[in-house]
N, C-alpha and C positions, 0 to 999 in steps of 0.2 A: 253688322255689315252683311251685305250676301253675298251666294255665293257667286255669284256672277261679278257682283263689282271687287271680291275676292280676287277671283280668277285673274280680272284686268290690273290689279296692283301689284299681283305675282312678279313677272317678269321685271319690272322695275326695281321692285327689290333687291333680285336676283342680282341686279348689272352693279346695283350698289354694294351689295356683300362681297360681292367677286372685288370690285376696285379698294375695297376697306381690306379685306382677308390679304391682299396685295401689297398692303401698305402694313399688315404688321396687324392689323387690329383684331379683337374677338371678332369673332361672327354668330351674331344672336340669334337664338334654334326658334323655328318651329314653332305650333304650340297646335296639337290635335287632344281629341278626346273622345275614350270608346267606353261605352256602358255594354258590362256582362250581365245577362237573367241565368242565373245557375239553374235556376226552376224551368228553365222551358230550352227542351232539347228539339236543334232543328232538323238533324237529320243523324243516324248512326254512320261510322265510319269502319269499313272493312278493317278486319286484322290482316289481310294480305296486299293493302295496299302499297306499299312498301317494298318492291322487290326490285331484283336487276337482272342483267340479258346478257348473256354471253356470247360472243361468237367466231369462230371460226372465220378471223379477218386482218391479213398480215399476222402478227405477233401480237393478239387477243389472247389465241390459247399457247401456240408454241413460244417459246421465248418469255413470255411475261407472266403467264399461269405457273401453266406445266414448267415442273422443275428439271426436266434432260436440260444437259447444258452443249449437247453438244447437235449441230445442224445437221440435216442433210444423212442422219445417222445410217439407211440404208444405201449411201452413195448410189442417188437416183440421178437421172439428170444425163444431159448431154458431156462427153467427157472433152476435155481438152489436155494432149498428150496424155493418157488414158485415164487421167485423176478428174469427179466428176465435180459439179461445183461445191464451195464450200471447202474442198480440201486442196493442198498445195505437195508439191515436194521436198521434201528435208534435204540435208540446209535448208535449201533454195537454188535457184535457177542458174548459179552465178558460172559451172559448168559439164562439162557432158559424163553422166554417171553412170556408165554403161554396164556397172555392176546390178542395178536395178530397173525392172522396166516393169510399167504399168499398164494392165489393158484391162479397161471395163466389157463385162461379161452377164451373160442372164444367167441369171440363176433358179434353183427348182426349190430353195427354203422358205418358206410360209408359202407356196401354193396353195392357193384356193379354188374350188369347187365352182365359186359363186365368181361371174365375169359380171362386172357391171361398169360401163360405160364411163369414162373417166379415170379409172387407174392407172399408175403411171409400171408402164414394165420394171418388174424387180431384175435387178442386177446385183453386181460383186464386183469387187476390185482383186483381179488376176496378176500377181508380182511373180514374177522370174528374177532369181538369186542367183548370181556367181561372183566369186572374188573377183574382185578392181580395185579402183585405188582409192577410193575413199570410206575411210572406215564405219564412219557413223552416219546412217542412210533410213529414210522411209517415208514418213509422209505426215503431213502436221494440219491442225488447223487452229487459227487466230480468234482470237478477242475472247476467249474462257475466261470468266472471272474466277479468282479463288479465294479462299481466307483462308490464314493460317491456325492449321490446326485443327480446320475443321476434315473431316473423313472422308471421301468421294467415293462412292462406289461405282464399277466399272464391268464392263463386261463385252466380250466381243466372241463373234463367232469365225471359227476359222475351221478350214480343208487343207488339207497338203498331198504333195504328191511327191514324192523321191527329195521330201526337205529337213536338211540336217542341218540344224541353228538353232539360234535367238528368236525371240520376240519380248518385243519390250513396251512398255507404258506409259507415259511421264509425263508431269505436269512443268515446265521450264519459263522464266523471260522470251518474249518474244523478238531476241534481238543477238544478234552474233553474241556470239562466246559470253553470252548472259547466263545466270545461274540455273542449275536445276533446282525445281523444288520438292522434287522426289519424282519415282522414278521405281516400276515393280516391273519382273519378269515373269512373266506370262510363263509356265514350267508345263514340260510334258505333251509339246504340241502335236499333235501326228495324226494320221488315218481323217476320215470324213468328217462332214460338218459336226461340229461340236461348240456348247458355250463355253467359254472359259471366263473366267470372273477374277478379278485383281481391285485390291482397294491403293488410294494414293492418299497421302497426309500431307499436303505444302507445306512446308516450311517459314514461306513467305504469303505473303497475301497479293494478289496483282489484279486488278480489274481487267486486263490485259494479256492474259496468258494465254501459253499453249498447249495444246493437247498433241503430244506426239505417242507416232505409234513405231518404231524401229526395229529393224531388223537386219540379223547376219544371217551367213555361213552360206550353204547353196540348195537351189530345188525349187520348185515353185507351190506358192500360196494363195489360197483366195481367205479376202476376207469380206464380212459382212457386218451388220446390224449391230456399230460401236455406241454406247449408254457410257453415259458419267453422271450418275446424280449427287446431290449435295447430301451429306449425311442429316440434315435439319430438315429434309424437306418433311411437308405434312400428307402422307401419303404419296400420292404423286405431284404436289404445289408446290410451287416457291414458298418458302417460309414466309419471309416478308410479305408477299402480296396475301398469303392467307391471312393472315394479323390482320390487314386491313379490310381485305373483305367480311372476316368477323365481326371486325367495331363498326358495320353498317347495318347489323343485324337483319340479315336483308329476309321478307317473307317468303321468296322464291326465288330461285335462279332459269331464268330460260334459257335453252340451247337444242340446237345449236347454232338457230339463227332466230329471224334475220333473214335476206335475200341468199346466204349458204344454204338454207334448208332444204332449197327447191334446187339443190347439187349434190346434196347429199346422200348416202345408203349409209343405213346404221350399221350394215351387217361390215363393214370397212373395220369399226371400229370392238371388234370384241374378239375376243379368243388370245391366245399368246402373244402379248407383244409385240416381240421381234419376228412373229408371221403374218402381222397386219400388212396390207398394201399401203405406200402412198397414194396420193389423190391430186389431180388438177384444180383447184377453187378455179371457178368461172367467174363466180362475184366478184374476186380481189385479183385482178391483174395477171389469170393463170398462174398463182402460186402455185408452188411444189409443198402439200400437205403430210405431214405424217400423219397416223392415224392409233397413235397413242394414246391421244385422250378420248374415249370412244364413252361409251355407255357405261360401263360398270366403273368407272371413275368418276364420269360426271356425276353422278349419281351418289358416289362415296363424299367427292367433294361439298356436293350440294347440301349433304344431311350433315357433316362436318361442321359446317359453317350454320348451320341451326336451320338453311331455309329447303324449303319442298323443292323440289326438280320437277320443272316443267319442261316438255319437249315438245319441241312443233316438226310434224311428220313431212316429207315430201309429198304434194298432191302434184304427181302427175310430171315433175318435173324429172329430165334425165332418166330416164326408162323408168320411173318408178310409178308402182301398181299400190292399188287397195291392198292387195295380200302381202306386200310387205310392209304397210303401214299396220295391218292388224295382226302381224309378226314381232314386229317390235313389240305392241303392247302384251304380246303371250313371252313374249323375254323377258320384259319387265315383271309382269305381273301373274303372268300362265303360274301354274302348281306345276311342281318338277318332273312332276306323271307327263307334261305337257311336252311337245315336240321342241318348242322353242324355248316352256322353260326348262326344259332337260338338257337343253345344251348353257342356258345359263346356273346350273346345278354345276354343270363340266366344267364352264370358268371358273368357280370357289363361289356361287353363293347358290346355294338350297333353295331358301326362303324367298319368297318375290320381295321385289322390293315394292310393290303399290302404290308407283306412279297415280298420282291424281289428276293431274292437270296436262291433256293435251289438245294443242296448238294446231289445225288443220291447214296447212298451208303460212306462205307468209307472202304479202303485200301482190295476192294474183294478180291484182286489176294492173298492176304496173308492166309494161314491156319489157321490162331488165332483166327479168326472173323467168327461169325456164317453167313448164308451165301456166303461165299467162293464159289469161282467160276473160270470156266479161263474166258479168254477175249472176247472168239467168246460166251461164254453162259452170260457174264455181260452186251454183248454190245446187246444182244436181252433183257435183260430182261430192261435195261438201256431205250430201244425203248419203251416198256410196260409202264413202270412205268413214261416215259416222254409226252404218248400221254394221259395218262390217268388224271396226274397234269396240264395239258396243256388244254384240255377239261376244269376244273373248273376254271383256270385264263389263258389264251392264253398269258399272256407278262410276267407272270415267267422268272425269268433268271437262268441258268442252269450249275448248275457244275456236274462234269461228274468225275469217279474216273479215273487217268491215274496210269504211276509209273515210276521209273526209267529205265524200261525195254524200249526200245523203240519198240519192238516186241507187249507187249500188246497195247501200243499205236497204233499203227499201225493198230489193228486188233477192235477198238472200233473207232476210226475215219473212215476207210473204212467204216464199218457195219453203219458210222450216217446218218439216213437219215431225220432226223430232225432238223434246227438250235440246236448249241452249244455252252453255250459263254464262260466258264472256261473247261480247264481239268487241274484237281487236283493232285499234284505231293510232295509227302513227302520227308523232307531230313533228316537221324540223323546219326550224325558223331560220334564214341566211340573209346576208347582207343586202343582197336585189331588197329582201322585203323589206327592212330595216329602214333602207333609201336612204341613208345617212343622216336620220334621227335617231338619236339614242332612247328618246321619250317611245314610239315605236315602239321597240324590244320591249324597254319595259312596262307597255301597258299591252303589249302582246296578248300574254295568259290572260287576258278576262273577255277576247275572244272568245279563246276554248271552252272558257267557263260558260259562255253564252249558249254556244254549239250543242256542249254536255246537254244543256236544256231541251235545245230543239230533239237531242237525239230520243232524251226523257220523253217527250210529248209523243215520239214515235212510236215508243217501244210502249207506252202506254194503251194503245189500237190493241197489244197481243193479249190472249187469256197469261191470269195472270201465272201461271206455270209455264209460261214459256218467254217470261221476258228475263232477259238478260241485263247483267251488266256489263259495264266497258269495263275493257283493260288494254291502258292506255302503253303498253308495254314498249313501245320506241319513243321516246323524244330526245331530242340535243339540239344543239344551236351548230350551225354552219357559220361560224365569221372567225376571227382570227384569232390566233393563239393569244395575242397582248388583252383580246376582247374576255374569248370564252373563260382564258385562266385569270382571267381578274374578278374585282366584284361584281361587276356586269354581268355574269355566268351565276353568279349565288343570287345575284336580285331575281335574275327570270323564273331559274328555278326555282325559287324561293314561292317568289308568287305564283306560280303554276303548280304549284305543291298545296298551296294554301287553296287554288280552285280545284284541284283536288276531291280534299275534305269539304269545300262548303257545297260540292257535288255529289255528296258521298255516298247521295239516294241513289248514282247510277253509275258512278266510279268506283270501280271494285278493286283492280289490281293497276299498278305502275312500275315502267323502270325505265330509267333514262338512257343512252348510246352512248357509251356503252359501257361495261363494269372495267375490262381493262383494255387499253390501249386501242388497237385500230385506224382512228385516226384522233386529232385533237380536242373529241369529246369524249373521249374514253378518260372515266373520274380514276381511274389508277394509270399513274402513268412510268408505266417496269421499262429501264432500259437492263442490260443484259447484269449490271451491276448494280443499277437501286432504284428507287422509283421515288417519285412525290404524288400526292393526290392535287385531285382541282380543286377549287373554291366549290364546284357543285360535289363535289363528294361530299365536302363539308357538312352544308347544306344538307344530303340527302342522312348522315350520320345523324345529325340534329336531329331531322322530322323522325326519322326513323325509330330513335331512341326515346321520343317523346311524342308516342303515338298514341292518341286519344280512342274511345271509342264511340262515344256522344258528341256533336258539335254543339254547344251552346250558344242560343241569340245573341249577337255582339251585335253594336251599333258604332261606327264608325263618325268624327265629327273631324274634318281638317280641310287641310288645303288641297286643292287642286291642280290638275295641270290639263295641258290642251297638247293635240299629237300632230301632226299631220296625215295620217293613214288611220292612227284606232280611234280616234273621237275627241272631245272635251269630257272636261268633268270627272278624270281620273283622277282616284285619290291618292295623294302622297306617300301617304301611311296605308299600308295593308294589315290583317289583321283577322284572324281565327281562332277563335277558342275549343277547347276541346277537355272535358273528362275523362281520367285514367279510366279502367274498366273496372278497378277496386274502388270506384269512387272516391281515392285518397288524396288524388292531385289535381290539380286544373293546369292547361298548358295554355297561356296563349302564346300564339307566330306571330310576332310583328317584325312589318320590314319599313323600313325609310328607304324610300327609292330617290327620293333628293342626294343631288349629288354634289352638293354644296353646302350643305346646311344639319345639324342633329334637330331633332324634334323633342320636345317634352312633352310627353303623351299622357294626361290625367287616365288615369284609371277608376272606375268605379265600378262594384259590383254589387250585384244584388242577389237576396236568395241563399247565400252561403257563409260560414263564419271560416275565415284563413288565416293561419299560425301567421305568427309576426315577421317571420322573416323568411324571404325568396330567394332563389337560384334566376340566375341571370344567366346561360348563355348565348354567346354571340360571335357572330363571323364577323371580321373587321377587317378593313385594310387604311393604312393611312392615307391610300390615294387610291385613282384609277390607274395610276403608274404601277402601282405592287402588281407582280404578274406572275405566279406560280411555277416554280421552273426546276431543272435537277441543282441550277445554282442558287436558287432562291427559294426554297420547297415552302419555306413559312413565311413569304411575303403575303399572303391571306390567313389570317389565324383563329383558330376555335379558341374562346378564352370564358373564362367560367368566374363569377363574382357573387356577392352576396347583396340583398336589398331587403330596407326593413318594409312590410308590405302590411296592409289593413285592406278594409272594404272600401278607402278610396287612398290612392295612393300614386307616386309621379315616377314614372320609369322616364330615364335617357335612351332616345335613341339614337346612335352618332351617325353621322350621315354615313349612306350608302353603306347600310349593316341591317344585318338578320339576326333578331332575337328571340331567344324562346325562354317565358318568364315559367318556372314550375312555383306554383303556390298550394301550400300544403294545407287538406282544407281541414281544420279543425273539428273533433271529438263533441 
């Protein structure tokens, strides 16, 4: 039969399986088949294709990274009745406590030298103490999660003036005359700014808790920059989100954006903690930013979790200059003899850490991002900012912004006159494009995969020392939570993962939007008490863990489908093979994008002899209804089996599921 009178029997089929599958009946799979040449490699594939993006967007890094558990911790912000947001009054409001009064204040603690545009004025919270009539008084904040048992450490800065009392610390129920769960006295309060430090042990465990800070006797107090961290965290992470950014094995982490970048000053984020300034995000809805998780942590976290630290520098946005881009890289990288690495000697590290990988800018050509620019004024200033980082480390490796325009591209690789080893190219697919075809979505990625080509044939024109690869470092899907957290989100990226690799002669680096939270394509999703992954974490754990280095000739034989926006003649089944880099394994991805139906996919190989029996894993859902959620975290599941396997041999694959077969190649 061919494939055209194929095509036209499809849909009929379909209408029949769907009324049988209705009625209770099997529904009879598929039937594709792909021939592998072990002997003929078609393109090698990066080892750092594989990585993820961080950024500085809502509750990305505060709240679902970073392990502070407590908001707002320098009480920045506009105050109402003098307590600034995020904190309340103990009790509570119910009536007038005139023994206590609050007035927010500036303060002179972590002053900095450096003014740059954007920081939020540091303040204090100013309490005046005299006897009244309610005994137990001061000021709290909601939703702390705790568990029991485990250790908090804590720390607050306080000043006093003519104050003869208490102060106090506790972790309690957030609800009248609910239980404490401990509860330390802060000892020895008096004279100028000082840290004092206390640890709490709950008792109890609450998703829900409160953080109170209490106080008696009489006199007045300022307090500042309150910390609660969990005694598990992994340096400064949440424990849990670490775990799972480790089982992604990710090849790099970039930060700290993203459209944040071009908001950014790195210098916000280094030196003593509690003397960082907060910051304004412009990208994100004028957030109020702390600026804790700065450089010397990114950077611990990054190498923690096994992958490089990539940073993308501010070009030009929010007062920022060349010499503080090629500041940062003598922080990172300068010898401690150096002016910037010698103040990063003063934070606690000596040694550079040798950053490899920086990012010039992010997404110019767009008007959303400060700095905005067109192509002929990105790619002089791109020159600028590239000979001046280059000066303090000459073996920097260098990503470049491109887009899917291939006009600005065009116009920022003529203009290089310098080596370039990434240009960086974003993808986000949303429902406008979709247009209410599912077929759409998912025949989307062979698009891109099209694109990679034209961009190949471009970058082919330069000498070959100056041609770069992509790194496709943003993609995510814009459609709805029931969509992205379903299988629908593991199909795209599945197959967009798979054009990838069979791009692999110009696709260097990848990471999808975003590593945590953000908005509903962020594949870890932390709320203040636990978190679930997406279906595309899944997905990106799979590829990741079963990263080839050779793509090997596959040949592709099945069914069809036709789209309305990407074409006819898309294949059902997708499919990629790839060799370990010990030449011990072979990996192939196959996905079934049928979303009604399994496939039984003959396998044949040639060229290679493979141990008798395989590893299956597979992301599944029993429907497009399963939806990934904090109540449902494993309605899409990673699940792992065994298959007796030869030189020809018949994999299942169940509808709408991502496989990745390992076959071990025989001695």
């Amino acid at each position: 039969m061919s494939r055209r009178r194929r095509l036209a029997w499809l849909p009929i089929v379909c209408t029949a399986v769907a009324g049988a599958a209705a009625q209770g009946t099997v529904v009879p799979p598929l039937a594709a088949t792909i021939e592998i040449d072990a002997g003929t490699v078609e393109n090698r594939i990066s080892p750092l294709l594989y990585g993820q993006f961080l950024e500085f967007m809502y509750e990305g890094i505060k709240g679902g990274l970073h392990a502070e558990l407590i908001a707002n911790r320098g009480f920045d912000g506009d105050p109402t009745a003098g307590l600034p947001p995020r904190w309340l009054r103990y009790p509570d409001d119910r009536i007038d406590d005139y023994g206590i009064v609050f007035k927010s204040e500036p303060r002179a603690l972590g002053a900095r030298s450096e003014r740059f545009e954007g920081i939020v004025e540091p303040t204090a919270v100013r309490i005046e103490l005299k006897p009244a009539v309610v005994a137990r008084h001061g000021l709290f904040q909601p939703r702390v999660p705790v568990r029991q048992g485990l250790e908090y450490r804590g720390s607050i800065w306080i000043k006093t003036d003519g104050f003869e009392g208490e102060v106090r610390a506790g972790l309690e129920a957030d609800r009248s005359a609910g239980p404490t769960y401990d509860e330390s006295l802060i000892a020895n309060v008096s004279g100028d700014w000082k840290r004092y430090a206390f640890t709490l042990k709950p008792a109890s465990s609450d998703p829900l808790a409160r953080f109170v800070l209490l106080f008696s006797g009489k006199g007045t107090i300022w307090i500042d920059q309150v910390s609660l961290m969990p005694g598990d965290a992994v340096g400064d992470v949440r424990a849990d989100t670490m775990a799972k950014v480790k089982a992604l094995k990710p090849a790099f982490i970039r930060y700290p954006g993203g459209n944040v970048a071009q908001d950014y000053h790195w210098q916000w984020g280094i030196g003593p903690r509690d003397e960082r300034p907060s910051w304004i995000n412009l990208s994100w809805n004028n957030e109020i930013e702390p600026s804790d998780f700065g450089t010397d942590e990114f950077i611990a976290f990054a190498r923690a979790a096994g992958a490089e630290p990539t940073i993308t520098v501010n070009v030009d946005g929010r007062g920022a200059t060349v010499e503080e881009a090629a500041a940062w890289v003598e922080y990172c990288n300068g010898p401690a003899t150096s002016k910037f690495g010698a103040l990063r000697a003063q934070n606690g590290h000596p040694e550079p850490y040798g950053v490899k990988y920086w990012e010039i800018g992010n997404e110019i050509w767009g008007d959303w991002v400060r700095g905005h620019s067109d192509a002929a004024t990105y790619a002089r200033n791109l020159a600028r900012y590239v000979a001046a980082m280059r000066a303090i480390d000459p073996s920097i490796q260098v990503i470049a912004v491109g887009d899917n325009d291939m006009a600005w591209n065009r116009t920022v690789l003529q203009n290089l006159s310098d080596r370039l080893e990434f240009l960086a190219i974003h993808h986000y697919y949303s429902r406008r494009d979709m247009d209410g075809d599912v077929k759409n979505l998912l025949a989307r990625p062979l698009h891109y995969e099209r694109f990679y080509g034209e961009v190949e044939s471009e970058l082919g024109k330069l000498p070959p020392n100056r041609r770069p690869a992509l790194a496709i470092n943003e993609w995510g899907l814009d459609l709805t939570e029931s969509q992205v957290h379903s299988m629908l989100g593991a199909l795209y990226g599945a197959r967009l993962m798979n054009a990838f690799e069979r791009r692999g002669s110009v696709v260097g680096m990848s990471a999808v939007s975003d590593l945590v939270n953000g908005w509903p394509g962020g594949i870890i999703q932390a709320s203040r008490d636990g978190l679930f992954v997406t279906p595309i974490y899944l997905v990106n754990q799979l590829y990741a863990t079963h990263l080839g280095s050779e793509r090997l000739a596959t040949r592709v034989e099945g069914p069809t489908i036709s789209t309305t926006k990407e074409g006819s003649d898309v294949s059902v089944v997708d499919v990629v093979t790839s060799r370990s880099a010990d030449g011990r394994n072979i990996f192939i991805k196959a996905l079934n994008t049928d979303l009604e139906r399994p496939v039984t996919l003959t396998v044949i190989l040639h060229g290679a002899r493979v141990s008798s029996s395989a590893v299956v894993d597979r992301v599944t859902a029993p429907s497009l209804q399963a939806v990934a959620s904090f109540r449902t975290p494993n309605a899409v599941r990673l699940s792992r089996s065994s298959l007796k396997a030869a030189e020809r041999f018949q994999l299942e694959l169940p509808k709408h599921s991502v496989s990745v077969v390992t076959l071990g190649v025989a001695k």
